[in-house]
N, C-alpha and C positions, 0 to 999 in steps of 0.2 A: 148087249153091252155088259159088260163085268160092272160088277156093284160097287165097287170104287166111283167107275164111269158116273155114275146113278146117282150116287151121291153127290159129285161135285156138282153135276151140272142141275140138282135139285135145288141144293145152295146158291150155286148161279143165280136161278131165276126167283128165286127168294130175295136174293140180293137187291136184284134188277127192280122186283114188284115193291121193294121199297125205299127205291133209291139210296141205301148202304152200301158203305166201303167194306171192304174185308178189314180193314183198319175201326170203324164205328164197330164192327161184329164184334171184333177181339174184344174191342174196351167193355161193353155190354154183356158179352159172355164168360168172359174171363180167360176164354181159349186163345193161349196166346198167337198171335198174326202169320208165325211161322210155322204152327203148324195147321194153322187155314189153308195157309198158301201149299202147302204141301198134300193136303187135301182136294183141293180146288184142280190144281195140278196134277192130280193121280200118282203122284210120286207116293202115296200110301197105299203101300200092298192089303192095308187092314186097319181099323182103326177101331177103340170101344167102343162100345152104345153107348159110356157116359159121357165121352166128346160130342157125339152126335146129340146128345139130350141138351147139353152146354150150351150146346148154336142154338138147339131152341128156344132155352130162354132167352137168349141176345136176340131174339129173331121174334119174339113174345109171341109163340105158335107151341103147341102139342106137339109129341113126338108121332101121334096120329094123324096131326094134320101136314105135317114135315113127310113121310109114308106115305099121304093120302094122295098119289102120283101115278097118271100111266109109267113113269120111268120104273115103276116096283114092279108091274107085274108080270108072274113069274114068267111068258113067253117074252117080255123084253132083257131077261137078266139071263147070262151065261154062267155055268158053271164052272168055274177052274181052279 
């Protein structure tokens, strides 16, 4: 899967594991809900590590434990 992929569905089940909206995230993170959803979605070709760091605080997890994913490693992630 492309790291986009990886990403969203990480968040996913971050979400899920603590019963969060993508709307509770934004308000918590500060990141605003459209570009959640645009994330979540894969509609983002690319996104900073400081957005990614963002949802962790809203999500009150490490960017190590946010990473800490079979979804990361490296034979599950395509290059492109």
């Amino acid at each position: 899967m492309k790291l986009n992929e990886a990403v969203s569905k990480r968040i996913t089940e971050l979400l899920r594991q603590r019963n969060m909206t993508q709307y509770s995230l934004s308000l918590k993170s500060g990141v605003p809900q459209s570009t959640l959803s645009t994330i979540i979605n894969c509609t983002f070709p690319s996104m900073k590590l400081r957005i990614i760091y963002e949802i962790c605080e809203g999500l009150e997890i490490t960017l190590g434990e946010f990473f800490d994913s079979p979804l990361f490693k490296r034979e599950n992630i395509i290059d492109e």
